[in-house]
Structure formats: C-alpha cells, structure tokens
C-alpha positions as CSV (number, residue, x, y, z in Angstrom):
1,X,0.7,-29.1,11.7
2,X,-0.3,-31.9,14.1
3,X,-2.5,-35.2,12.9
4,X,-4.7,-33.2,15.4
5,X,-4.7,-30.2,13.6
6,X,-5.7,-31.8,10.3
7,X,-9.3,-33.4,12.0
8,X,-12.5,-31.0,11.2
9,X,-13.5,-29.7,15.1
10,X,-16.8,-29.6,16.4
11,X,-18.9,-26.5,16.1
12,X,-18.6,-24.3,19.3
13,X,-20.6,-22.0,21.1
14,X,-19.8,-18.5,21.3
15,X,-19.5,-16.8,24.7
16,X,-23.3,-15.6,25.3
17,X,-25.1,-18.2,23.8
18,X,-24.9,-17.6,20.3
19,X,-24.0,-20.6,17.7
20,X,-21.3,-20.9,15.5
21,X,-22.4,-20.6,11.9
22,X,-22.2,-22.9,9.0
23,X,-18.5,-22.0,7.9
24,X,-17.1,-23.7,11.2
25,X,-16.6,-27.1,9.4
26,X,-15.8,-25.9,6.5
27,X,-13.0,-23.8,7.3
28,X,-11.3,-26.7,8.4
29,X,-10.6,-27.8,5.2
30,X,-9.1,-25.0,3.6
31,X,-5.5,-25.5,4.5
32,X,-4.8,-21.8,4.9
33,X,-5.5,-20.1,8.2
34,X,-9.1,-18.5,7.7
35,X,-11.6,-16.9,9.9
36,X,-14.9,-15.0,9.8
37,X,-15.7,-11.5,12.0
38,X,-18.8,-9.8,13.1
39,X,-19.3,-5.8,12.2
40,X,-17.7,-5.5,15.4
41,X,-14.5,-7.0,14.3
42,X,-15.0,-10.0,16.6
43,X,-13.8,-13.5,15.9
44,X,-17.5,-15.4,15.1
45,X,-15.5,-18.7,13.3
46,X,-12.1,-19.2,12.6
47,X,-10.2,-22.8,11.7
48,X,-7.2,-24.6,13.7
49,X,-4.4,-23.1,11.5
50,X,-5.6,-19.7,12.6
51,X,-6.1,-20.6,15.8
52,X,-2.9,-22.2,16.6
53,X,-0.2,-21.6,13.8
54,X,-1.0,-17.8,13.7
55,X,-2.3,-16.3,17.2
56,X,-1.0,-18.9,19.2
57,X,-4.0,-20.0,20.9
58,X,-7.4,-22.1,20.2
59,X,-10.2,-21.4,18.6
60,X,-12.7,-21.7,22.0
61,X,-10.3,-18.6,23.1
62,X,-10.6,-16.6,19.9
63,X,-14.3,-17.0,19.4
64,X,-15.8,-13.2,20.5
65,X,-12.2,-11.7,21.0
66,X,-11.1,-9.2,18.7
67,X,-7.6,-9.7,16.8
68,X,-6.5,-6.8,19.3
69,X,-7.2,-8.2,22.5
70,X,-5.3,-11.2,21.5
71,X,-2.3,-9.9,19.5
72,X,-2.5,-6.7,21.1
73,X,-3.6,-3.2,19.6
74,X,-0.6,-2.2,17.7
75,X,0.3,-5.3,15.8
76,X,-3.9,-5.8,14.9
77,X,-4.4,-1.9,14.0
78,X,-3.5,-2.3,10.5
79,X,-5.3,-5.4,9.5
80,X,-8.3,-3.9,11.4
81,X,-8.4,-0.7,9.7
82,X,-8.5,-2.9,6.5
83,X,-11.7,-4.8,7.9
84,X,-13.1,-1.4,8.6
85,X,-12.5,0.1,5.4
86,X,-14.1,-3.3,4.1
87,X,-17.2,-2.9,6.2
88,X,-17.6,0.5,5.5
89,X,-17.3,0.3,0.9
90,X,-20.1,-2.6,1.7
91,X,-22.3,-0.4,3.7
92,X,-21.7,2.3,0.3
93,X,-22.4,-0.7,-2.4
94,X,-18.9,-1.7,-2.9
95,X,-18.9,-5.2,-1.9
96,X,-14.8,-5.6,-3.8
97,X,-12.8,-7.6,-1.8
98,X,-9.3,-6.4,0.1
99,X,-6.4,-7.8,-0.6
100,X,-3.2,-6.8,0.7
101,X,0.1,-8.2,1.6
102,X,1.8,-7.7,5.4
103,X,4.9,-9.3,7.2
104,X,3.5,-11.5,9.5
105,X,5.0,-13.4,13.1
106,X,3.9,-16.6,13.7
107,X,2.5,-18.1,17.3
108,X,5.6,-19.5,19.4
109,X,6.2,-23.3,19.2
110,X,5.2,-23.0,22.9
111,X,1.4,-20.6,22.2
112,X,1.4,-16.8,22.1
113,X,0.7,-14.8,19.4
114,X,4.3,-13.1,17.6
115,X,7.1,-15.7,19.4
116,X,7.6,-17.4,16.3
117,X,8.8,-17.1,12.5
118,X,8.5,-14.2,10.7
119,X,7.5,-14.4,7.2
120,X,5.1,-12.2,4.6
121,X,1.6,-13.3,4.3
122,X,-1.6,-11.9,1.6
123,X,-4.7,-11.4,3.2
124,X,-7.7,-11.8,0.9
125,X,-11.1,-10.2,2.5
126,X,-14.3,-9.8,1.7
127,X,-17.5,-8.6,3.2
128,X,-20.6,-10.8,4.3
129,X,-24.0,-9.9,3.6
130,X,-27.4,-11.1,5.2
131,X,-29.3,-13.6,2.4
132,X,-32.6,-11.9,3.7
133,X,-31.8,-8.2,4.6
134,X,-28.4,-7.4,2.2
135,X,-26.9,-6.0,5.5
136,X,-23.5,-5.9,6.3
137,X,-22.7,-8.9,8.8
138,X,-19.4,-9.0,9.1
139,X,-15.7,-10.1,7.3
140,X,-14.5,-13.3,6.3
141,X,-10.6,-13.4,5.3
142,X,-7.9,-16.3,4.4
143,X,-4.2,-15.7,5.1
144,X,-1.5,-17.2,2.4
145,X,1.8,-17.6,3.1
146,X,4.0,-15.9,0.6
147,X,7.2,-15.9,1.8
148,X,8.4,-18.3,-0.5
149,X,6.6,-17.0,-3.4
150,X,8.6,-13.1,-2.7
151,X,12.1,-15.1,-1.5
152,X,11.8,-16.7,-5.3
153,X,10.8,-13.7,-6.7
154,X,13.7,-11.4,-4.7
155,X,16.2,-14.1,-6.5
156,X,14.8,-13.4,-10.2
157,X,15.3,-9.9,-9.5
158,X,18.5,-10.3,-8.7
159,X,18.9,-12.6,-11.9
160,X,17.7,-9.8,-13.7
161,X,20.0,-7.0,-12.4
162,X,23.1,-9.4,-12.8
163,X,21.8,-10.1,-16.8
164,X,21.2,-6.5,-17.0
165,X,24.4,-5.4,-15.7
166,X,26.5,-8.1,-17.7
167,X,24.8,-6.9,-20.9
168,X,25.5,-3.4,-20.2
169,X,29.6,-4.3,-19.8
170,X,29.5,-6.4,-23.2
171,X,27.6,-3.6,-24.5
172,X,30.5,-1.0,-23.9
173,X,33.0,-3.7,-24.4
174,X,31.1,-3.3,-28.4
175,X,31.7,0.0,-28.4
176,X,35.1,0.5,-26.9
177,X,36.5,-2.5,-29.2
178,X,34.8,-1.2,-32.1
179,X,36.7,2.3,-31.8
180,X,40.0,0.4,-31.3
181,X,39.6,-1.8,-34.6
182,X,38.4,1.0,-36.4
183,X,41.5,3.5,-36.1
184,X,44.0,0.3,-37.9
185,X,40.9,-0.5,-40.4
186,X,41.2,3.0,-41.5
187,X,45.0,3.2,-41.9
188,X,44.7,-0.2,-44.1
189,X,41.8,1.2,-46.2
190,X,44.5,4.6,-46.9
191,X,46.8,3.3,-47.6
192,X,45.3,0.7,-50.4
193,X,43.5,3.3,-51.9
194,X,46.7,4.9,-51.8
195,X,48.0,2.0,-54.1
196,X,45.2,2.0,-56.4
197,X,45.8,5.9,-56.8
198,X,49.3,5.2,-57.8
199,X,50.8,7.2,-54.5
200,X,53.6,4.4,-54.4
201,X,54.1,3.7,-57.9
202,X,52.0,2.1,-60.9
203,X,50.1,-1.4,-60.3
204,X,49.6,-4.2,-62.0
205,X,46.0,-5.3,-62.6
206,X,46.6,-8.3,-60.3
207,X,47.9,-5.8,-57.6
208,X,44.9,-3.5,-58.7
209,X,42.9,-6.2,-58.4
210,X,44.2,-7.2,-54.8
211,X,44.3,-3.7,-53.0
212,X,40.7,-3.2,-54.7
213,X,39.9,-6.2,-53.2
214,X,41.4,-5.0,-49.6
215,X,39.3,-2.0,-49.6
216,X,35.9,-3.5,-50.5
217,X,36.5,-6.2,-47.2
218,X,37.6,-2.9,-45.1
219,X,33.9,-1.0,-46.3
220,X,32.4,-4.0,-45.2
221,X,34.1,-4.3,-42.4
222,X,33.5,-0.4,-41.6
223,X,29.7,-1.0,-42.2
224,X,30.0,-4.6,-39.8
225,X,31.1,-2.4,-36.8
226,X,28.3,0.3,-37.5
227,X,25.9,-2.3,-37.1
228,X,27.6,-3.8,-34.0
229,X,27.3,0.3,-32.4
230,X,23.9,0.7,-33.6
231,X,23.0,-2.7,-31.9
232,X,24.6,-1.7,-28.7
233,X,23.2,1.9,-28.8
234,X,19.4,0.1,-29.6
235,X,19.9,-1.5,-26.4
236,X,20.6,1.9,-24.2
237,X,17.8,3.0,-21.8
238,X,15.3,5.8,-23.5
239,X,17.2,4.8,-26.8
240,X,14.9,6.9,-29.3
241,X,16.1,9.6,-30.2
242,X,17.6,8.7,-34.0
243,X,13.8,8.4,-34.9
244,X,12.5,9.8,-37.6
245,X,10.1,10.6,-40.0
246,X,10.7,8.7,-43.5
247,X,9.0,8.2,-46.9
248,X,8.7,4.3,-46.4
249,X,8.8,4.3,-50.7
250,X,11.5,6.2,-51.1
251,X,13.7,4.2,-48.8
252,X,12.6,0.8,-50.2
253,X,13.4,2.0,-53.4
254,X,16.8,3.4,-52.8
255,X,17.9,0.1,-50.4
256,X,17.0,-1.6,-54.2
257,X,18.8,0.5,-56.1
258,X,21.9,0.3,-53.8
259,X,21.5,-3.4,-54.2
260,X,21.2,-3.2,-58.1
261,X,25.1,-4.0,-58.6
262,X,25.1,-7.1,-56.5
263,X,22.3,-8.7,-57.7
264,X,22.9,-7.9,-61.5
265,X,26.6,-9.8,-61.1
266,X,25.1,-12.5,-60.6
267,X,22.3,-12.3,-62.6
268,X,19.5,-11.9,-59.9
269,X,16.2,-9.7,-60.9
270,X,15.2,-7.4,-58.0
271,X,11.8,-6.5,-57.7
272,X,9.6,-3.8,-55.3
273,X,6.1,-4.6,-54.4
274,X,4.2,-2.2,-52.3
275,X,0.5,-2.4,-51.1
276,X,-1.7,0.8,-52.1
277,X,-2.7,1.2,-48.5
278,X,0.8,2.5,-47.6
279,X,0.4,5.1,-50.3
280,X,1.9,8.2,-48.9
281,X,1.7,7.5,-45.0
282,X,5.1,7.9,-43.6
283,X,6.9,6.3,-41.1
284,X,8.2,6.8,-37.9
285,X,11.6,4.8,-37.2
286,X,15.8,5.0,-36.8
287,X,16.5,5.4,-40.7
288,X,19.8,3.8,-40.0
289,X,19.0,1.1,-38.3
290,X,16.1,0.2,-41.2
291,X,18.1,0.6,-43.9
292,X,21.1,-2.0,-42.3
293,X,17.8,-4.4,-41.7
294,X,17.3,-4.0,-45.3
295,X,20.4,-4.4,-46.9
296,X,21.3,-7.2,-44.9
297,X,18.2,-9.3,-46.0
298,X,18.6,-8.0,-49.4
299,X,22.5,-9.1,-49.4
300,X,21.8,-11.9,-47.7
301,X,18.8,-12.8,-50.3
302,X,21.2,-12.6,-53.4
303,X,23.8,-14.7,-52.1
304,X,22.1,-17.7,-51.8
305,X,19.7,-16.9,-55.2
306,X,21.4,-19.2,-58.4
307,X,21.7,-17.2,-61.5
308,X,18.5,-16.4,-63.4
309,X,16.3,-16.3,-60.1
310,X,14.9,-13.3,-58.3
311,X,14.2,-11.2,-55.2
312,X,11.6,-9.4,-54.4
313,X,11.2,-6.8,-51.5
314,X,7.3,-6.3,-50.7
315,X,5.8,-3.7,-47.9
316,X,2.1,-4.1,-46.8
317,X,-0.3,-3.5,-44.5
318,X,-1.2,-7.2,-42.4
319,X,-3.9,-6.1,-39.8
320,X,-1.9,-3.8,-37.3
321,X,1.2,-4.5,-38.0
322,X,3.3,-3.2,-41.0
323,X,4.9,-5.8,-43.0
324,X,7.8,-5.8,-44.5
325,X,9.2,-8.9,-46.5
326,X,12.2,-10.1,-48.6
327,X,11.9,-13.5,-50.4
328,X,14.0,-15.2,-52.9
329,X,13.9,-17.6,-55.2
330,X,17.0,-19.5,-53.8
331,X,17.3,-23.5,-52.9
332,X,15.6,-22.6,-49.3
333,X,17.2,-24.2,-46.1
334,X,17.4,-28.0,-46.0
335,X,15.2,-27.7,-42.8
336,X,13.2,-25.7,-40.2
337,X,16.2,-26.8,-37.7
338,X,18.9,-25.1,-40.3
339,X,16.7,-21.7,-40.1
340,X,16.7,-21.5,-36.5
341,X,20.5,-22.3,-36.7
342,X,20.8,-19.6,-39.1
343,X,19.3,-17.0,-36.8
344,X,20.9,-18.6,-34.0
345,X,24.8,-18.7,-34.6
346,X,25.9,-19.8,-31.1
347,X,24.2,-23.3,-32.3
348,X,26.5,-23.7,-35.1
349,X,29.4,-26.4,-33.7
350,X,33.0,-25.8,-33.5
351,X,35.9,-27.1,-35.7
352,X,34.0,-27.3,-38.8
353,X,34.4,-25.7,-41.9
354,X,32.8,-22.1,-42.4
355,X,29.2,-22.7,-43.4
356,X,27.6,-19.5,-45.8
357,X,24.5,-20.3,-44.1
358,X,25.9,-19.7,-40.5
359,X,27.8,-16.4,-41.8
360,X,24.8,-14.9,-43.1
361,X,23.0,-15.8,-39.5
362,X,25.5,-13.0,-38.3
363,X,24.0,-10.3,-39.7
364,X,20.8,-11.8,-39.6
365,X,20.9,-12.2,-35.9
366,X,22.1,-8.5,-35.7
367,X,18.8,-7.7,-37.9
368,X,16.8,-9.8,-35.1
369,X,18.0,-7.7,-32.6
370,X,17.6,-3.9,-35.0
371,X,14.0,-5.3,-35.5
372,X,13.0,-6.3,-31.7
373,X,15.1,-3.3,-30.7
374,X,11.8,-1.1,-32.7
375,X,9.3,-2.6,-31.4
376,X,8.9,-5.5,-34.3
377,X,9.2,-9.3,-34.9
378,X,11.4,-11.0,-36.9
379,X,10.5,-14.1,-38.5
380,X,12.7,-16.5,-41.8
381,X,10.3,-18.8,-43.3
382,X,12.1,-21.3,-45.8
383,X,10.6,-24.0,-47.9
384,X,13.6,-26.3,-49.5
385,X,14.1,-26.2,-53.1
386,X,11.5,-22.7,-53.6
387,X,13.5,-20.2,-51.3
388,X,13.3,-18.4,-48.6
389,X,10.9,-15.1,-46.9
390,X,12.2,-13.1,-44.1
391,X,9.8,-11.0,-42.5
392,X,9.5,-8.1,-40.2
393,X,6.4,-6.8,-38.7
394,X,6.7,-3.7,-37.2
395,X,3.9,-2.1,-35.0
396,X,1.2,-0.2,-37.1
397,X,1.1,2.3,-34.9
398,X,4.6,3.8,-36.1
399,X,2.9,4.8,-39.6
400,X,1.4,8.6,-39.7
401,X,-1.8,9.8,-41.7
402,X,-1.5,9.1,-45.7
403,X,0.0,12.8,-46.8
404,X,-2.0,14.8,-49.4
405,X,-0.7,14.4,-52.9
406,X,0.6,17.3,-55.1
407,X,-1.8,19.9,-56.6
C-alpha cells in the first residue's frame, strides 16, 4: 500500500445523484479491504484497499457497479450468492452474519481485477437494516487475508502427521523388541527355576539364594515389558476394547493384598479407605491397565516409606471425577522440581549415579501415560519430611448406577 492509499478519501457521489453514506470515511481506517452493497448487490461505499488491492480499480469506478460487472460473472457468482442468501435470512428474521473462507486473486500491479497473487481470504458479512423502517438495505462485508494464517496451519499439520507417524514406529519398535527380549528372559527364568528344583543337582542356600534371586528380577522384568505393550497398545487408534466392567472394592482390595508381603518386610502398615458414595457402583475401565497403575504407586509408595510408617490407598468421589489416591508416610521429595523430575525421567542428567527417585519415575511415567491413556489425570503431590500423594482422577462418567445389595 501506497502513502496515498493510507489518506482517508473524500466522500463521492454515486452515479445518479445519490450520496455516499456515513461509512465512506470510516472504512478507510479499517486496514482490511471493506465495502458496503445495496439490496441490489451494487457497490454503495467501499475503501482504497478494496478498490485497488483487490478489484484493481478505484473506488469512483466501483461505486453502483456490481462485483460482476467488474470481476466478471463467474469469479463474483459465489460471493454474490452469499450476499443473496444474506439478504434473503434478513428479510426471514435472521439477521446472523456470513462468514466464509474463498481463494482469492488479487488486482495486477498494473490495475485489473485477478492479474495478481493468489492467496485465501475470510469474508465476514452481515446485513444492514433501516434505523426507522427495520428494512433490509443492503450488505456490508470486510475481507481478511488468511493465507498466512492456513500456510502456518498446513505446516502444524504436517508437524502433527510426522509426530504421529514417528510415535507409531517407536510404538512397534515396543512391541517387536519386547517379543525379542522376552523369548531369552524366558529361557533364563527355566532354567533357574530349574536350579532351585534341583534338575542339575542340589544347591547351596547361597546358590538358592542367587537363582531365587534371578527369577524374582526375570518376573519383574516379565511384568516391565507387559506394561511397556499395554502402553503401546493404549496408544492404538479405537484402543478400547480391554474395557471392562469391575467391582472398584474388590480390586483395591486385592492390589493391597498382593502388596501385603512387600510392605510387611519392611515393616510398612497398608491401609484401604473408601468413600461410602462408591458403594456398589462399578466401574468401567482396562482391568489390566488399572491394576499395573496400582501396583506401581503402591510399590513405589513402600519403597521410599522408613520402617514403622504407612500407606494408605483411598477411592472417593471429588465432584465429577473419581479419585483415586496413594500417600505415604515417607521423607517426601526434597522439592517440587525433584517431583517433576521424577515423572519426568528424560530430565534426570547423564553420568551420575542411579538415583531411586529417578527409577521409580520409570514406572511412574508409564502410570502417567496408563492414566491419560483412560481418559484421567495424573498428579504426585510431595511435602518434604511428611510424604508423598499420587493421585489419579478419572472421569466420573466411567462409574455405573450403585448395584442393589443382596436379599
């Protein structure tokens, strides 16, 4: 645009006599092309940028000319048919305004409507009434450039399809490498439960002890790549179909029991809190992939409990989410930056010795992942020297009606 273009022009006549309306200086500082139409779909006002930038012409030229006389019919019909459409819900009470996006050609560097760039444009339109009657007098519309805007937006997608498609690959990568490491886990598990059986010969208790020790790591090991499937199969379009119905008491109940031997070597108390409301109203979630959410916090919970402390495993109802929470009794995280290291374990730096509190964010970024994979949120709140709460809130909407009780 010119230093010409930018100056507010003078209010013109309209071919026949008629004056040009209030909107003529006002237009002008917009800085988008705008115009204004009679019910006849000719140009009453319209502003510089219109003028020039778009049809290629000036405004004394467009006023009383029709968008087809000066672009010609077949590149105006569409936008027209909008105005009419426009014209036409007014008239019926619907005074909504159209918007729409179109490609668009821009005037010529040398005039002419169409010589120039092309581009994508949203036209924004709306009806004008009489103050004094309520009639229908015409359309008003501005014209924003959006080819920037859809050029940036084009990229992201592509972004997107390249993050989608590189997390698909590491996804079967998961998969395929956790089938190979399986087959050789499972030979070394044999054969030391082979050992312990005596197969090969009587054992020791230290070589009992070892090849007891051997299988425990392979079982966990085992369980590790389960979680690393189950992750990768979350992820999988229209993923679902593990659902279930489940007696949210029962399974709390059995995770603590499973947990019982853990925690009473080293001398933890577990506990189960549940809120009345949850009384007999299933839920509807993978099993599996619950039950690996709660052993992990529960495991995890233990570990960094002292002897003589405690962990307790709550469910409740918090406005319409379902709550589910583990919290301990443990020393807590030195700081709010160590728990989002924890749950972040590409954070943790290189070369260092093995800290407990980045192995357990592992598995507790895996339970992250279970947790967003169904829908919930996954929060670790941890208060140094009084222990630490992980949290998962999972939508209400997964529990069922509260089942009738026994006769």
């Amino acid at each position: 645009m010119t230093d010409g273009d930018k100056r507010p022009r003078q209010p013109e006549a309209v071919p026949g006599g008629r004056g040009v309306s209030q909107w003529a200086v006002l237009m002008e500082g917009l800085g988008v092309p705008a115009f204004v139409k009679d019910r006849d779909l000719r140009f009453t006002d319209c502003n510089t940028l219109l003028a020039t930038r778009v049809l290629g012409s000036t405004t004394a030229d467009l006023l009383g000319r029709t968008a087809a006389q000066v672009m010609g019919p077949a590149a105006a019909a569409p936008h027209e048919e909008h105005d009419r459409a426009l014209v036409r819900d007014a008239d019926a009470g619907d005074h909504s305004p159209r918007v729409y996006d179109a490609p668009i050609r821009y005037a010529a560097a040398g005039g002419g409507a169409g010589g120039g760039a092309r581009g994508h444009a949203r036209f924004i339109k709306a009806a004008l009434r009489d103050p004094a009657t309520g009639a229908v007098t015409g359309v008003s519309g501005l014209i924003v450039d959006i080819t920037a805007d859809r050029a940036r937006m084009a990229a992201l997608e592509r972004t997107a399809e390249r993050s989608d498609h590189a997390n698909a690959e590491k996804d079967r990568f998961l998969v395929n490498m956790s089938h190979q490491l399986r087959t050789p886990l499972n030979n070394v598990i044999g054969y030391a439960e082979a050992l312990i059986m005596g197969v090969f010969g009587p054992l020791n208790e230290t070589q009992r002890d070892y090849a007891e020790s051997i299988v425990k790591a392979g079982r966990h090991m085992e369980s590790v790549f389960g979680v690393v499937l189950d992750v990768a199969r979350q992820t999988e379009p229209g993923h679902g179909d593990g659902e279930t119905w489940v007696d949210l008491h029962t399974l709390c109940a059995d995770m603590i029991q499973t947990a019982l031997p853990s925690a009473t070597a080293a001398s933890v108390t577990l506990g189960l809190h549940e809120d009345e409301a949850l009384a007999g109203r299933p839920l509807h979630v993978d099993e599996g992939a619950l039950r690996h959410i709660l052993h992990n916090l529960l495991a995890n919970a233990i570990a960094f409990t002292g002897s003589g402390g405690r962990v307790d495993l709550t469910t409740a109802l918090d406005r319409d989410r379902l709550l589910i929470r583990v919290s301990d009794s443990g020393g807590g995280a030195t700081s709010g930056d160590r728990v989002r290291r924890i749950l972040d374990p590409s954070s943790s730096a290189g070369g260092h010795r093995p800290d407990p509190q980045a192995t357990a964010g592992v598995g507790l970024t895996i339970v992250k992942t279970l947790v967003a994979a169904l829908g919930g949120v996954f929060d670790l709140h941890s208060v140094p020297g009084r222990g630490t709460t992980a949290a998962v809130r999972l939508p209400a909407a997964r529990l069922g009606p509260a089942r009738p009780s026994g006769p």
